[in-house]
C-alpha positions in Angstrom: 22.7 68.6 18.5 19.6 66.0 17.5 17.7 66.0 14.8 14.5 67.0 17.7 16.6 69.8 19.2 17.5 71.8 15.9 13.4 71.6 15.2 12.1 73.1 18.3 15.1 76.2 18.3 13.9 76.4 14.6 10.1 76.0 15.9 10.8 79.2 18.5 12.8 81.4 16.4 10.0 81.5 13.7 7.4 82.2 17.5 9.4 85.3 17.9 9.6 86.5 14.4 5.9 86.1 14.4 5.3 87.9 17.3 7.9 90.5 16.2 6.4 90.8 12.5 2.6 91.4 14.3 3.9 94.0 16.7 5.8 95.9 13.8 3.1 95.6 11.3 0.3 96.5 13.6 2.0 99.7 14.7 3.7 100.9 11.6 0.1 100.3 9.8 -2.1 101.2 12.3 -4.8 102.8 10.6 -5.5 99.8 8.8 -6.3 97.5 11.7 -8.3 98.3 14.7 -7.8 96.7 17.7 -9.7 93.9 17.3 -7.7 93.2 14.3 -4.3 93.3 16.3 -5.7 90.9 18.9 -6.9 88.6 16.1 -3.4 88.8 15.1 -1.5 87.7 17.5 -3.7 84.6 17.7 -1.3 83.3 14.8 2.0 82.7 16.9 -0.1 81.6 19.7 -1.6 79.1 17.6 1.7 77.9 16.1 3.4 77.3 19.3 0.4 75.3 20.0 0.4 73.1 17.1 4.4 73.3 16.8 5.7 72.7 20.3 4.8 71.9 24.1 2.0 73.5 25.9 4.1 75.3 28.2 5.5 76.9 25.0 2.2 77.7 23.9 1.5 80.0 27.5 4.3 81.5 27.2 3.6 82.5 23.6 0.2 83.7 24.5 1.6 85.7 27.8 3.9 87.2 25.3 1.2 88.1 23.1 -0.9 89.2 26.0 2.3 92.1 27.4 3.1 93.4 23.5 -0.6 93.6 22.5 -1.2 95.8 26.0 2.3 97.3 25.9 1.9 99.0 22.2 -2.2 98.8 21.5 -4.2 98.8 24.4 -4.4 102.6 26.0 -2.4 103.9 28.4 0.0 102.6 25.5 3.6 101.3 27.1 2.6 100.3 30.6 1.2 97.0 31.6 -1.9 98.8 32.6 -5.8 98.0 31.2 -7.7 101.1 31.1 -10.8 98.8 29.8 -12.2 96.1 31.5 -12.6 94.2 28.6 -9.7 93.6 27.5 -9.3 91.2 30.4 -11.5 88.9 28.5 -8.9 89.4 25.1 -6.5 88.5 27.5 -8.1 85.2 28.9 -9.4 83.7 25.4 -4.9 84.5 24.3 -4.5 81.8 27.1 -7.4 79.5 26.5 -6.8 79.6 22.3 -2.9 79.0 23.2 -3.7 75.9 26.2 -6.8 74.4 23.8 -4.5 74.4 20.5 -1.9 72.8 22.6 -3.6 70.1 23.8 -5.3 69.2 20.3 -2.3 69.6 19.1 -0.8 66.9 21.5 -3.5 64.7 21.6 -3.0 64.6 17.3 0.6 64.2 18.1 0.4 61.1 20.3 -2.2 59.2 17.9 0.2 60.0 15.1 2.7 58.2 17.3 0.5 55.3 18.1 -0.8 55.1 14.2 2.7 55.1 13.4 3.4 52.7 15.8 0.7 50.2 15.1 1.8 50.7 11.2 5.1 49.7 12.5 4.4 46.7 14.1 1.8 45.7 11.6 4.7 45.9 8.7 7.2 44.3 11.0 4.7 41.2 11.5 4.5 41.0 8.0 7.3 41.1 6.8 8.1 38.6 9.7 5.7 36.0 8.5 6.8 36.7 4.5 10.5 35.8 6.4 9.2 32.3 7.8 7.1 30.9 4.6 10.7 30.3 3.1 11.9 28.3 6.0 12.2 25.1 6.4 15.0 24.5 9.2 13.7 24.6 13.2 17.3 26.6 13.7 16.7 29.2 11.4 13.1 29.7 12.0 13.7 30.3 15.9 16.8 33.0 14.9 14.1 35.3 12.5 11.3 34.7 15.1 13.5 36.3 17.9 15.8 38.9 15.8 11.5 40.0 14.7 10.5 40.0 17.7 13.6 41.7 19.3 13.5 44.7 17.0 9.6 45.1 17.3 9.7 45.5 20.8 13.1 47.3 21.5 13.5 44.3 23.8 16.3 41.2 24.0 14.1 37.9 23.0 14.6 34.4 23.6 13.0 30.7 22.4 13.0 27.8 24.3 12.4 24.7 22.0 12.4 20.9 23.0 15.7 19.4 20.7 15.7 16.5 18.9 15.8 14.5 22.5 13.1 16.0 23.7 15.2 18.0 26.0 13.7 22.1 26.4 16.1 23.8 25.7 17.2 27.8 24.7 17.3 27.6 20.8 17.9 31.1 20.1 18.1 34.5 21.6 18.6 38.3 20.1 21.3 38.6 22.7 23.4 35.5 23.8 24.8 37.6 26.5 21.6 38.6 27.7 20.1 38.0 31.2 17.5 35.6 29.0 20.2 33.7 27.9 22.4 33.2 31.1 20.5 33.3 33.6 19.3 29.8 34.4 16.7 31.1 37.2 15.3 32.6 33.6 15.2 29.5 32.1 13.7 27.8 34.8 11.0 30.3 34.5 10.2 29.5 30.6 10.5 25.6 31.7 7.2 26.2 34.2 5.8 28.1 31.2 6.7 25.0 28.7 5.4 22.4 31.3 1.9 24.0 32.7 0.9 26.0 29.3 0.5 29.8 31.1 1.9 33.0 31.0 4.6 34.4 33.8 6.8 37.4 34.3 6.1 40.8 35.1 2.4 41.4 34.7 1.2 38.5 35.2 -0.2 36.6 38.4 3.3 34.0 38.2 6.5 34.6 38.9 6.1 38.4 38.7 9.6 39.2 39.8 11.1 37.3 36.6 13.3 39.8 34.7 11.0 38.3 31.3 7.6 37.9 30.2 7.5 34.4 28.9 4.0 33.3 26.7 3.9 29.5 25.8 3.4 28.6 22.0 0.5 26.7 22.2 -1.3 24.9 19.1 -4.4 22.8 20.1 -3.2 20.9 23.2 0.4 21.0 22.2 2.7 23.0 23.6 5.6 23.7 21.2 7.5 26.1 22.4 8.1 29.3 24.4 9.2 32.7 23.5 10.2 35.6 25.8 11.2 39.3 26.3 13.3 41.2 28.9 10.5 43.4 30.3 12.8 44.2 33.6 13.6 47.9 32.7 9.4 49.1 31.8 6.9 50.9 32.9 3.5 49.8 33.6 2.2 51.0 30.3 5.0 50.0 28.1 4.8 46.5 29.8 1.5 46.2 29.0 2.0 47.1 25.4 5.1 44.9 24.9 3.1 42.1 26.4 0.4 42.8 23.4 2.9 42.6 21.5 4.6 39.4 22.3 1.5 37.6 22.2 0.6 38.8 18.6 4.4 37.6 17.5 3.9 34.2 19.6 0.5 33.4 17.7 2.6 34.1 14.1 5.8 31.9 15.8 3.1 29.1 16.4 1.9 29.1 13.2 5.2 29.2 11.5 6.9 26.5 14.1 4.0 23.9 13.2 4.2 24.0 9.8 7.9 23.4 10.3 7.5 20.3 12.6 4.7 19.5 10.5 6.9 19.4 7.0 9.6 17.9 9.2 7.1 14.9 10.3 5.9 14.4 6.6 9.7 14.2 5.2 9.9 11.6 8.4 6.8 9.8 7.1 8.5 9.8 3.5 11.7 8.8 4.3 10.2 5.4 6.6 8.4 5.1 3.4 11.4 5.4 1.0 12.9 2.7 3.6 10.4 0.8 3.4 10.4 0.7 -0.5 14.2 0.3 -0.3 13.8 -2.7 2.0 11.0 -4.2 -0.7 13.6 -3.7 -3.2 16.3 -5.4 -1.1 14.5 -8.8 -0.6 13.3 -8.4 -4.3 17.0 -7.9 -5.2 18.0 -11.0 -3.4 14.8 -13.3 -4.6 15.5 -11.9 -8.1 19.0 -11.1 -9.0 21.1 -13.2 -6.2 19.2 -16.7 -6.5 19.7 -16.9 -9.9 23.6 -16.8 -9.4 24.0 -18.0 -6.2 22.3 -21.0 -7.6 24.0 -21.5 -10.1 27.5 -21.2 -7.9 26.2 -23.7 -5.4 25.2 -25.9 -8.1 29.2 -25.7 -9.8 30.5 -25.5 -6.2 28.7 -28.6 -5.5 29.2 -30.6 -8.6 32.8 -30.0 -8.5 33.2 -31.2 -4.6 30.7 -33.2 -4.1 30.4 -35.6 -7.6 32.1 -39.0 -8.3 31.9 -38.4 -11.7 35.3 -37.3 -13.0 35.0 -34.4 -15.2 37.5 -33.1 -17.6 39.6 -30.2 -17.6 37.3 -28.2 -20.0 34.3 -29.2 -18.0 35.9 -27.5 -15.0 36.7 -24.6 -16.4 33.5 -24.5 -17.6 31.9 -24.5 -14.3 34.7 -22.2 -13.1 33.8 -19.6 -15.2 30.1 -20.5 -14.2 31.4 -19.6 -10.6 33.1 -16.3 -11.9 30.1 -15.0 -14.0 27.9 -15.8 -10.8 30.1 -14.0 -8.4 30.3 -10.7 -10.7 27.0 -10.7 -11.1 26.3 -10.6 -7.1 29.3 -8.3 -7.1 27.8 -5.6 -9.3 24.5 -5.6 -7.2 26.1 -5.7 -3.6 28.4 -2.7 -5.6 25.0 -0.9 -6.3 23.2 -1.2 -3.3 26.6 0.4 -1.5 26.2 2.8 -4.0 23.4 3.9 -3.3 23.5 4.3 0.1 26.6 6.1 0.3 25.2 8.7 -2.5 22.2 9.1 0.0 24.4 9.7 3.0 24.7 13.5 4.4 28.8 12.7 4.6 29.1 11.9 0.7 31.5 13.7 -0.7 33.5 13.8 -4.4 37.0 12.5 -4.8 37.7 14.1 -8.1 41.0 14.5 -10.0 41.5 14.8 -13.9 41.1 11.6 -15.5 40.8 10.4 -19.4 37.9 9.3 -20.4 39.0 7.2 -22.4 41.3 5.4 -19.7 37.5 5.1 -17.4 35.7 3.4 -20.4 38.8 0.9 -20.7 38.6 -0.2 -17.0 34.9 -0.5 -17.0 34.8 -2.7 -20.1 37.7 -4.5 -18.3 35.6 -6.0 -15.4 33.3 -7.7 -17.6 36.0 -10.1 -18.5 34.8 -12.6 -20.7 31.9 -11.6 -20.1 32.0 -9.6 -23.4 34.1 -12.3 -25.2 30.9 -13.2 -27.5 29.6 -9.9 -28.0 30.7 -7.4 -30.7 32.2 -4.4 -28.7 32.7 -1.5 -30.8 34.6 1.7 -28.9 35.2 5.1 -30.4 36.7 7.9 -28.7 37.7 10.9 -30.1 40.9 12.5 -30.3 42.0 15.0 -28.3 39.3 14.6 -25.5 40.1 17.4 -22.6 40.5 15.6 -18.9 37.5 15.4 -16.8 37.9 16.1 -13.1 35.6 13.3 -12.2 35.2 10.9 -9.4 37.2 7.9 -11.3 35.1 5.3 -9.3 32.1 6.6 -9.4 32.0 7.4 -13.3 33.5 3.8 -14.1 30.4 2.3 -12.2 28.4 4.3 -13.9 29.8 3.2 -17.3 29.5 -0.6 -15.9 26.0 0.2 -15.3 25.2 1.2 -18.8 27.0 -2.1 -20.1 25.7 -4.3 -18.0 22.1 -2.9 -18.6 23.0 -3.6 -22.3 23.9 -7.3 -21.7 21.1 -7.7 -19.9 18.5 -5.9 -22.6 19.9 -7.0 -25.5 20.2 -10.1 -27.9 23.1 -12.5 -27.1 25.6 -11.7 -29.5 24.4 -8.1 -30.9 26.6 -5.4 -30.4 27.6 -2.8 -27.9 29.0 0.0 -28.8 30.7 2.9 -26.6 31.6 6.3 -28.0 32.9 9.5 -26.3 33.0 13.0 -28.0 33.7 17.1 -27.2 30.1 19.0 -27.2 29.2 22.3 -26.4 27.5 20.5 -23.1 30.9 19.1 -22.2 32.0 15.1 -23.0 29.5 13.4 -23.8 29.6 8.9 -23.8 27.3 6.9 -24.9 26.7 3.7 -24.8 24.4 1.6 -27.5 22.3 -1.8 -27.8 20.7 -3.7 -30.0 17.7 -4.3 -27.5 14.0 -3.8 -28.0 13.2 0.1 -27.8 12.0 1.7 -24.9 8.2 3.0 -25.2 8.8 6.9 -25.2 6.6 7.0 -22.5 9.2 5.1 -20.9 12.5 7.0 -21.5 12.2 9.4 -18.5 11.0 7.0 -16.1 14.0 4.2 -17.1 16.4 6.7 -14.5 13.8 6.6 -11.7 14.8 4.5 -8.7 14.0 0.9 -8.4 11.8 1.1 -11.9 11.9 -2.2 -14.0 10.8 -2.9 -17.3 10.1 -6.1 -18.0 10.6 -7.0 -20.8 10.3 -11.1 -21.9 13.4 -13.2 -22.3 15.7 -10.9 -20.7 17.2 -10.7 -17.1 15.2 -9.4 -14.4 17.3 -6.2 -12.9 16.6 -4.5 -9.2 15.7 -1.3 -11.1 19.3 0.8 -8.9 21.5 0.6 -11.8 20.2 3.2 -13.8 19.3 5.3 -10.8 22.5 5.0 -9.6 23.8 6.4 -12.8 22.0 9.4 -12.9 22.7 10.3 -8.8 26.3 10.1 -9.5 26.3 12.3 -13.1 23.7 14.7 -11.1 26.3 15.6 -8.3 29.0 16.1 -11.2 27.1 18.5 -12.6 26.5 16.9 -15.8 23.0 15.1 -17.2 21.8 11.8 -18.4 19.5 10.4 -20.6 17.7 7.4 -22.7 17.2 7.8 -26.2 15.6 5.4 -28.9 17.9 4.5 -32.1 16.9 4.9 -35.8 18.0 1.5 -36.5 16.6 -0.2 -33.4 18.0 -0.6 -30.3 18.6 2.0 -27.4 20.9 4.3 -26.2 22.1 6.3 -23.0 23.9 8.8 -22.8 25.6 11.3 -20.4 27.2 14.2 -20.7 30.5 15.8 -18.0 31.2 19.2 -17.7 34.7 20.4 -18.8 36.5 22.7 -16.0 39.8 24.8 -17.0 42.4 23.2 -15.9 44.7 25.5 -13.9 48.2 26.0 -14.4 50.2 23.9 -11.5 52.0 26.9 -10.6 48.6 28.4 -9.4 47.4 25.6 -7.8 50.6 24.9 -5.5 
């Protein structure tokens, strides 16, 4: 038994004990009521049944009323006989007070409804468009707008969208089994909708015989879209509320679906921008960083192949090494530059495993070779340092990164010195130079990409290597930062989480 059922057996079981209670009263008191009294009396369960239940409950109420108040009040008592003409008019104004209260009654009842409704649909519009302002994806945007729309209107919704080909397609629908979804005479239907920028479906003057209603999302001249209900199974009057409906939800969809395409166009704009910049920075790189050693390799290649003059064995190694410290130089940029682009690629992933720190600060000070032969190198590590599970690679360049930056910063022959230690943040290395300080104003932009500082008498950089760094500490989790030394000089410094390092019989 419903919820509605167990209210209207409630609704006529307190009719009759009303009735019963006037009858009993009224004729166990009866010299305190007159007759008029009685008849005003048995207004009340006429009244109820009005206000409590249908209207054909409410005649029968007041027929009921009309047989007990001539049965047991109105002489000859206990026939259905009126000795007074009068009476007939008691009679009439129980039937007219029971029909009139009923149809107030109804009338209150079905604006309730349609208050109720509207409330309804109001709330479910908002709390539609609070839904979309957090959206950013087309995908996910089309799934709220149809699962809103499906649940306002009690109705299977669909959205047809162009895709990143151009190509109109269904993006979403409330039901993927749906006749909107499968049937392709349906999607044909939204297609004339997309191309010609009008409404179609049931009614409407096109395509009436469509099992949906189909209203084009138009902002401006654009047509971005279509959304659509299944409108096959309603009456006239519920079509042409559903169709209200739809059109209110399509105006909120249009809204939302342009500032979508409109952020997505603007991160477009951005990104051609960013490539832009990056291609700037390329040929800058190449003018910059890779004439200076590929000049000076062409210019040892050259005097060593193409010369008369006889040159010794230590003038040969000489311009050997001039080769070597030319290539390593180009190598660490081209190194960068890959870097960079595979930390901006969507397919990037991690390859950590647990590594020493102290083992990745020995193979990045390795690859500078002689590089560091005439410059101080101081290293402290301290003991007991828990293992990192790093990306060995990646945190070696970034360690080469921070040398190399130090090289190029710093006087010839200063020192460098690297030191790793256990901080409530985790391992934290840093590395140190003797170089001019960095203007505080300076120290947060130093990480930024393709940021220079030029500083006189040093070596020009491409302004990656330091954004590099902080990419790669960023997606382990850790931080990174430039600090200023007491003593003069600069130094940077990450820090690496430490993760607990399960027991190999849990991680078989």
């Amino acid at each position: 038994m419903t919820v509605e059922q167990r209210r209207r057996i409630i609704d006529y079981l307190v009719i009759l004990a009303l009735l019963a209670v006037v009858t009993i009263v009224c004729k166990t008191t009866g010299k305190f009521f007159n007759i008029t009294d009685v008849a005003m009396l048995y207004l009340l369960p006429i009244i109820y049944a009005g206000a409590r239940t249908d209207i054909w409950s409410s005649v029968a109420t007041a027929i009921a009323g009309v047989l007990l108040f001539d049965l047991f009040f109105v002489p000859p008592l206990y026939t259905i006989t009126v000795s007074d003409a009068h009476y007939i008019v008691t009679f009439v104004i129980f039937l007219l007070v029971g029909i009139t209260t009923s149809v107030i009654s109804d009338r209150l009842k079905n604006k309730t409804k349609e208050t109720e409704a509207a409330l309804g649909q109001t709330r479910a519009m908002y709390d539609l468009s609070t839904e979309l302002t957090a959206v950013s994806s087309v995908r996910e945007l089309s799934r709220i707008i149809v699962s809103g729309v499906a649940d306002a209107t009690g109705s299977d919704a669909a959205l047809y969208l162009p895709d990143r080909s151009n190509v109109f397609t269904l993006m979403a629908a409330s039901n993927p089994e749906g006749r909107l979804a499968t049937d392709r005479n349906e999607g044909g239907v939204a297609g004339w909708v997309f191309e010609y920028g009008q409404e179609a479906g049931p009614g409407t003057d096109t395509l009436p015989g469509a099992r949906g209603l189909y209203v084009p999302l138009k902002w401006e001249d654009e047509i971005l879209g279509v959304l659509g209900i299944d409108v096959s199974e309603e009456t006239n009057s519920d079509l042409a509320r559903k169709k209200v409906l739809l059109l209110a939800f399509a105006g909120l969809a249009t809204l939302a679906l342009n500032k979508v395409l409109l952020s997505a166009a603007t991160q477009h704009v951005k990104n051609l921008e960013a490539s832009d910049k990056l291609r700037g920075a390329l040929f800058d790189s190449m003018s910059h960083e890779l004439r200076t050693p590929l000049a000076s390799i062409i210019g040892a290649v050259t005097s060593l192949t193409g010369s008369e003059v006889a040159y010794t064995d230590e003038q040969k190694i000489e311009l050997l090494d001039t080769i070597n410290k030319g290539a390593a130089r180009m190598d660490r940029l081209v190194r960068n530059l890959l870097d960079m682009a595979r930390l901006e690629s969507d397919s990037f992933k991690l390859k950590t495993e647990w590594c020493d720190i102290q083992d990745v600060i020995g193979v990045a000070l390795a690859a500078f070779g002689e590089e560091l032969e005439n410059r101080p190198t101081v290293v402290n590590v301290e003991e007991d340092l828990p293992l990192l599970k790093i990306d060995f690679e990646l945190i070696v360049q970034v360690l080469v990164n921070l040398v190399d930056n130090a090289l190029k910063y710093s006087p010839p022959g200063s020192k460098i010195e690297t030191t790793a230690r256990h901080e409530s943040a985790g391992v934290v290395v840093s590395v140190e130079d003797q170089g001019p300080k960095i203007p505080n104003e300076e120290l947060n932009r130093v990480f930024d990409k393709f940021y220079r500082i030029e500083i006189p008498g040093t070596a020009a950089g491409s302004g990656l290597g330091l954004s590099i760094c902080k990419s790669i500490i960023d997606v382990h989790g850790g931080s990174i930062w430039a600090e200023t030394r007491p003593g003069g000089g600069n130094r940077f410094v990450f820090s690496l989480p430490v993760v607990e390092r399960k027991p190999e019989s849990e991680t078989r």
